[in-house]
N, C-alpha and C positions, 0 to 999 in steps of 0.2 A: 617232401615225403617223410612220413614217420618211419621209425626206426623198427615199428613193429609191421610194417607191409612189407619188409624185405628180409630175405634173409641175411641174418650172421656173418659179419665178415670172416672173422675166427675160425678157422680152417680145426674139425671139432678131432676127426684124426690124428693132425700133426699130435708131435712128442709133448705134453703134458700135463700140469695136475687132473685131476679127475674132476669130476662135480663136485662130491663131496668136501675135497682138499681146497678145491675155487671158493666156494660157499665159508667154508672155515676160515681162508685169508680173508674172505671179503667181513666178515663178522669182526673180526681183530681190528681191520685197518678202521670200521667204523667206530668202535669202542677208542681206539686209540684219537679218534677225530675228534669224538664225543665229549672224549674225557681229557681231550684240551693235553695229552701227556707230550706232543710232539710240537715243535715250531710250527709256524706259517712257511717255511719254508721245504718241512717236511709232510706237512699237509697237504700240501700243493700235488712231491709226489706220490703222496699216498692214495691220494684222489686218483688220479691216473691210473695207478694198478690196481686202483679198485674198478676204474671205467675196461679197465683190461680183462680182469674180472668175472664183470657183468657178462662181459663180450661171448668171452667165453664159455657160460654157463648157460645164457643164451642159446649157443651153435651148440651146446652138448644136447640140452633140451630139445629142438630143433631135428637135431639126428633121430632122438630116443624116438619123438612124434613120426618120422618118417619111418624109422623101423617097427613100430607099431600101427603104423599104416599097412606097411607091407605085410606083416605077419596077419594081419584082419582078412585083406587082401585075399591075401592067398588061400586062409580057408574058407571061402566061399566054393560052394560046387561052380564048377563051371557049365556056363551057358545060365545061373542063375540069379535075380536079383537080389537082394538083401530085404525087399521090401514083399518079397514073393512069396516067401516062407513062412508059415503060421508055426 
């Protein structure tokens, strides 16, 4: 199963960074990969919280989709389709 048919393990609530702040880490720890400034052995865990990351930024995404579901959702008149409407 690909990692994009399910959702997000990263629980998008729980306590921390934001999108923006995950995206900023995640840019740094690539630069810092990139640019060879760290061991192999700090590569290793940098990879990791960058896979953590992703995770994350993913389930925030994920959330934003669902609540822009719902907010679409909901202004539709009811008993109407969306296809019904000229």
């Amino acid at each position: 199963m690909h990692m994009s048919d399910q959702q997000p393990q990263t629980d998008p609530d729980a306590e921390g960074p934001s999108f923006e702040e995950s995206l900023a880490s995640l840019e740094q720890i690539i630069n810092q990969i990139e640019g060879g400034d760290i061991g192999l052995e700090a590569s290793l865990g940098a990879y990791q919280k960058g896979e953590q990351l992703i995770q994350r930024c993913r389930a925030l995404l994920f959330e934003a989709e669902q609540r822009i579901e719902s907010i679409r959702l909901d202004d539709l008149p009811s008993g109407e389709n969306a296809d019904d409407r000229s």
